[in-house]
N, C-alpha and C positions, 0 to 999 in steps of 0.2 A: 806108626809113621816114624822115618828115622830121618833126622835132617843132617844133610851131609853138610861140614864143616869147611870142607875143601870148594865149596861149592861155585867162590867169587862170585857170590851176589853180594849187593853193596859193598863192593872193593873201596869207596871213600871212606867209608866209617871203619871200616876193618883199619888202613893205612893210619887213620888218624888215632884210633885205638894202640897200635904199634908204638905208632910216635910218641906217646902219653905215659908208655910202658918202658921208653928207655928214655925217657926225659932223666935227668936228674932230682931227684927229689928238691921240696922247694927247704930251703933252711928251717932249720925251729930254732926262735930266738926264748930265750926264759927269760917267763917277765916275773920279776920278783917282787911282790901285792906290797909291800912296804915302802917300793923302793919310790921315789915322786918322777912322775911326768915329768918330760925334758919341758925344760923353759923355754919360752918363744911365743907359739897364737895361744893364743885366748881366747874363749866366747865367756860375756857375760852377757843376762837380758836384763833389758830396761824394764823400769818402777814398771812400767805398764803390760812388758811382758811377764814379770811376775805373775802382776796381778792377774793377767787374764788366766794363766798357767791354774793358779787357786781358784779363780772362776769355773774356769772348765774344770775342775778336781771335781768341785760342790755339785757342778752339773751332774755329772759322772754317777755319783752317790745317791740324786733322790731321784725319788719315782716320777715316771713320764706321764702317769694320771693321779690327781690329787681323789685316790675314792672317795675320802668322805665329803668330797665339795660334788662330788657326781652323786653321791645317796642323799645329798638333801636335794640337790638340786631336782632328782626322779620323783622324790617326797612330795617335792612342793607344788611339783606337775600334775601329780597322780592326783592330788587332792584338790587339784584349785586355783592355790594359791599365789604361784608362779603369774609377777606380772611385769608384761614387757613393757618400756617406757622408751618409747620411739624415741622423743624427744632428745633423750639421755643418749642411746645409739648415734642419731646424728648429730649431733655436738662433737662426741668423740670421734667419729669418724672424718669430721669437718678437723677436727684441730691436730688427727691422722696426717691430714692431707696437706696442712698449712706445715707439716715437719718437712715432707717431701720436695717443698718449694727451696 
């Protein structure tokens, strides 16, 4: 198969192609790694974005399941011992729900 170049299919992209080809190139400014940022805006984050910033870092770093609170926890199932305290669930879930008022 030989694709002819002359062909004028997609005439837009070819023209815009052209136009891109005799642009003038865009400047190259040297940036000199020593030299300091022009003075002017600023961004600094607040105490709290800091912190969340280190928060999310710690998040970032540990693991999304705690295994060995998941191998005692299968341990304690398999054998037995594992016991649910209703009472204790809805308390917490009660004082859940008084957060969300």
């Amino acid at each position: 198969m030989v694709i002819d170049p002359g062909n004028n299919i997609n005439t837009a992209s070819n023209s815009a192609n052209k136009t891109r080809q005799n642009a003038a190139p865009a400047p190259q400014t040297a940036r000199n790694p020593s030299s300091k940022p022009p003075s002017g805006d600023s961004v600094s984050l607040s105490t709290t974005g800091q912190n969340l910033a280190k928060l999310e870092a710690a998040v970032a770093q540990s693991p999304e399941v705690d295994e060995a609170k998941v191998a005692e926890l299968k341990a304690a199932i398999n054998s037995g011992r594992y016991q649910v305290d209703a009472d204790r669930i809805a308390d917490k879930m009660l004082s859940q729900d008084a957060d969300f008022d």
